[in-house]
C-alpha positions as CSV (number, residue, x, y, z in Angstrom):
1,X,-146.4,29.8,16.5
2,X,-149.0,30.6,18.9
3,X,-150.1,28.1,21.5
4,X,-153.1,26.6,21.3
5,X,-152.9,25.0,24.9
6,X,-151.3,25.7,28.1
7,X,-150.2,22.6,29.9
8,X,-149.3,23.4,34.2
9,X,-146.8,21.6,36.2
10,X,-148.4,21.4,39.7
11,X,-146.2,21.3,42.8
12,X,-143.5,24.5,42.4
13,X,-145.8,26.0,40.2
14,X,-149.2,26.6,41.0
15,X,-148.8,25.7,44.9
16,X,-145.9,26.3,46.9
17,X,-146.1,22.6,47.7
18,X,-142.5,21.5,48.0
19,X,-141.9,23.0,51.2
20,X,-145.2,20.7,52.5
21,X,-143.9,17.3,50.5
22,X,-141.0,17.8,52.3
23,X,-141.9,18.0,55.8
24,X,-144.4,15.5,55.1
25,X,-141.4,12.9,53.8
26,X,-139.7,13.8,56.9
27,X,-142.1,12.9,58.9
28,X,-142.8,9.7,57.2
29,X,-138.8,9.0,57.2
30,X,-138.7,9.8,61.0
31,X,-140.9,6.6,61.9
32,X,-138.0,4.6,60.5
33,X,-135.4,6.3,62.7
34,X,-134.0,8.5,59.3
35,X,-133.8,12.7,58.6
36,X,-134.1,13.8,55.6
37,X,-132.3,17.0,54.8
38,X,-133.7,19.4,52.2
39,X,-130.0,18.8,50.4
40,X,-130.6,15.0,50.4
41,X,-134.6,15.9,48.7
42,X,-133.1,17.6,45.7
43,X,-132.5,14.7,43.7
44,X,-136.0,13.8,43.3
45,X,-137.9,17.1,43.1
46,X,-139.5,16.7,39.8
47,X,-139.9,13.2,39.9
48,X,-143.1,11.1,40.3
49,X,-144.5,10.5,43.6
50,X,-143.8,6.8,43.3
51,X,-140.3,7.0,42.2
52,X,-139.4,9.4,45.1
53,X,-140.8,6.9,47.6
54,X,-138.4,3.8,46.1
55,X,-135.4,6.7,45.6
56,X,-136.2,7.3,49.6
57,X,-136.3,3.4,50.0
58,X,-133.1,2.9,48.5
59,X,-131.1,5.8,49.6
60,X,-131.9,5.2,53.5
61,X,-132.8,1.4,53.2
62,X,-136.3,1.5,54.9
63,X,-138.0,-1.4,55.3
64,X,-141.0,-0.5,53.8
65,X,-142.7,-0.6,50.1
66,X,-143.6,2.6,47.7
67,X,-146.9,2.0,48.7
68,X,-146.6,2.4,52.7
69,X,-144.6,4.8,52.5
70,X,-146.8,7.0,50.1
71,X,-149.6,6.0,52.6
72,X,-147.6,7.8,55.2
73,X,-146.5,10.6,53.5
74,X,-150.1,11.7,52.2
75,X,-151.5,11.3,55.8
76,X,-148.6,14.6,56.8
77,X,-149.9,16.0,53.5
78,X,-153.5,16.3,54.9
79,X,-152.8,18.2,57.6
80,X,-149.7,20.3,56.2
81,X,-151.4,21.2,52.8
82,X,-154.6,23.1,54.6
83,X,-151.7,25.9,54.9
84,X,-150.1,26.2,51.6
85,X,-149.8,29.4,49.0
86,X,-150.3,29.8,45.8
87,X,-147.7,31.9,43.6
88,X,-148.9,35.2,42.8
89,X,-147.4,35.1,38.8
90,X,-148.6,31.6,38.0
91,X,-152.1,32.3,39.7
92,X,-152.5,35.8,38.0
93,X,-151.5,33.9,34.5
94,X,-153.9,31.2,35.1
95,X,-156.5,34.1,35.5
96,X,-155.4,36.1,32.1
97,X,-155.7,32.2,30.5
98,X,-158.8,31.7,31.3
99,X,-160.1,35.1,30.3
100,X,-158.5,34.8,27.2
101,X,-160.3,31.3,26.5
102,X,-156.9,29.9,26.2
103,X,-157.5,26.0,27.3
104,X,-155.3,24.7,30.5
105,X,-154.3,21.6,32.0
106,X,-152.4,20.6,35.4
107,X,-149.9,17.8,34.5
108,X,-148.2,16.1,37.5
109,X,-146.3,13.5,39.1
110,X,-147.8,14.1,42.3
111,X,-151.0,11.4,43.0
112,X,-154.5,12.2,42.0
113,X,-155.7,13.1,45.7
114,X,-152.7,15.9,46.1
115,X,-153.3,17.3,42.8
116,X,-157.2,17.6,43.7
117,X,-156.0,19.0,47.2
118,X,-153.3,21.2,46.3
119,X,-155.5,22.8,43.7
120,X,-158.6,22.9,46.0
121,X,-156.2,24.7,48.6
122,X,-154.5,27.3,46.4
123,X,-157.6,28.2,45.1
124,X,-157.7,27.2,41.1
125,X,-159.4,23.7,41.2
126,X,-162.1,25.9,39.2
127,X,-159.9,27.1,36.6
128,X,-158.6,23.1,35.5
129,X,-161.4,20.3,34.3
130,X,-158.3,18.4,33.1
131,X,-155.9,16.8,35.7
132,X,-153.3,14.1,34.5
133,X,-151.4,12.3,37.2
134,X,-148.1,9.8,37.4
135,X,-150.4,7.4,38.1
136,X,-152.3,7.7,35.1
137,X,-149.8,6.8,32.4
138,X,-146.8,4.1,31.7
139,X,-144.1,6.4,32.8
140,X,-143.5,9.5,35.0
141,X,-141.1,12.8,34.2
142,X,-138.5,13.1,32.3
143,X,-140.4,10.4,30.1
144,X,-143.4,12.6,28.3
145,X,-146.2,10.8,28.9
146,X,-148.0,12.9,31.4
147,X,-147.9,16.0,29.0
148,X,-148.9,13.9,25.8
149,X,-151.8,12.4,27.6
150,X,-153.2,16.0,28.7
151,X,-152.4,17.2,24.8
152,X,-154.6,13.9,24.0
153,X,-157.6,14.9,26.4
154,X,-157.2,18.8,25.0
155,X,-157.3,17.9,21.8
156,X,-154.7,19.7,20.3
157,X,-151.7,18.4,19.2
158,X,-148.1,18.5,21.0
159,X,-146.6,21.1,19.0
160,X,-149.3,23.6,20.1
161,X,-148.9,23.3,23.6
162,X,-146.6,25.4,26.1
163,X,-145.6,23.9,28.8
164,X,-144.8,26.0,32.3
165,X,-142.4,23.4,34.4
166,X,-140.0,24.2,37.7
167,X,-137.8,20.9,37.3
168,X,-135.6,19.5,34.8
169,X,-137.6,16.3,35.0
170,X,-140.3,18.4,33.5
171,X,-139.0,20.6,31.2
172,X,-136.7,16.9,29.7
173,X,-140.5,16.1,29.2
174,X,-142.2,18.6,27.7
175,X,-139.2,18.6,25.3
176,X,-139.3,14.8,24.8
177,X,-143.3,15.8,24.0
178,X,-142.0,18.0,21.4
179,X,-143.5,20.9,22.9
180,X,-142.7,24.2,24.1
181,X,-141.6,25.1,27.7
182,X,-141.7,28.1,30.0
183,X,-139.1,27.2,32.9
184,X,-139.4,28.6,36.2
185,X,-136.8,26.8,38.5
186,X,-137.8,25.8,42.2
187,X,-134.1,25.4,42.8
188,X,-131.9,28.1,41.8
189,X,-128.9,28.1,43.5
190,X,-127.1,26.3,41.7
191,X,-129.3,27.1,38.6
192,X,-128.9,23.6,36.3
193,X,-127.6,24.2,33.0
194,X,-130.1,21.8,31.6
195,X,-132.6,24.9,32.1
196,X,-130.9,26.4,29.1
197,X,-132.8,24.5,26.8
198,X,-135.6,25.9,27.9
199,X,-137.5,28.3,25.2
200,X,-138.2,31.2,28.0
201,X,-136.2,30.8,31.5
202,X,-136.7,33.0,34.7
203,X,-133.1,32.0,36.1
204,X,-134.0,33.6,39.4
205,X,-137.0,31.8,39.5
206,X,-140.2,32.4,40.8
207,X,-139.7,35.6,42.2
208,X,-138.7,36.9,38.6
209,X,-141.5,35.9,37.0
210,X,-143.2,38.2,34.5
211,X,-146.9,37.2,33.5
212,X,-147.0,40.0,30.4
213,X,-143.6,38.1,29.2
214,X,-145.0,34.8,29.6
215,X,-148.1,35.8,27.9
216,X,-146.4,37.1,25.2
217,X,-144.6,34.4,24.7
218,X,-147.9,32.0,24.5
219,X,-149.9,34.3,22.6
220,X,-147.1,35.2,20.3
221,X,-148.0,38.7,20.9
């Protein structure tokens, strides 16, 4: 079936953003005495902004609420994000989208302000009217509620929208959406098996990527 919408993970796939979450969340760990070791981040990537906050919280005991620490975190994030990257594949495919009239969306469960900023900073806040954040629905990834809510404001249904995700949280969720999902994993080594329920999967991620495969798979060329 060809898709009728194409709905975009944000942070691993349009901006090279988790390298700049996670200096920012070590900074904002380091005024409570704690590192944070890239290892000890893996857990969360994937998760919603607010649920990686209490995860932090919990795992190092800080005394300090979700919405502090956020606080901190996005003030590292302002000056960190002036300097991230796009990806070359998922910035050339927004590009081909777009040409082709083929309607887009950025679904995230990063906060309003870094999807704005990450977008703004890669270059392709022109490409996306529609933005759907954690913090705009009931529940963040794995549950589906970010992807069904961008479907809703596409106005195509579930089943015609493709869903490009790095993160098992995501991809759990644009399954649990019942649609279908282009996996490109941020972390590869070890690859999750999870990833094998994916409809098309670059195991080597990123840096495998092929646009004219992807867009074959969405067009159903």
């Amino acid at each position: 079936m060809d898709a009728v919408a194409v709905i975009f993970d944000l942070d691993g796939v349009l901006a090279d953003s988790e390298p700049v979450h996670l200096a920012a969340e070590q900074a904002a760990l380091a005024e409570h005495g704690h590192k944070l070791s890239k290892a000890a981040k893996q857990p969360f990537v994937g998760l919603a902004n607010a649920e990686i906050m209490q995860g932090l919280i919990d795992a190092f005991s800080i005394e300090s609420t979700v919405e502090e620490l956020a606080e901190a975190k996005a003030g590292y994030q302002r000056v960190l994000l002036a300097d991230m990257d796009g990806f070359p594949a998922t910035t050339e495919l927004v590009r081909r989208l777009a040409a082709a009239s083929i309607p887009i969306a950025v679904a995230s469960g990063s906060t309003r302000w870094n999807i704005d900023a990450s977008l703004e900073a890669v270059g392709l806040a022109g490409f996306f009217d529609i933005r759907v954040s954690a913090e705009e629905v009931p529940l963040g990834k794995p549950a589906p509620d970010v992807f069904l809510e961008a479907a809703r404001r596409l106005g195509v249904p579930p089943a015609s929208c493709v869903v490009v995700e790095d993160a098992v949280p995501g991809m759990t969720a644009a399954l649990a959406a019942g649609m279908r999902c282009v996996a490109i994993p941020t972390i590869t080594e070890p690859l999750a098996p999870e990833f094998g329920r994916a409809h098309l999967l670059f195991p080597a991620g990123m840096g495998s990527a092929e646009v004219e495969e992807i867009l074959e798979f969405i067009l159903g060329a």
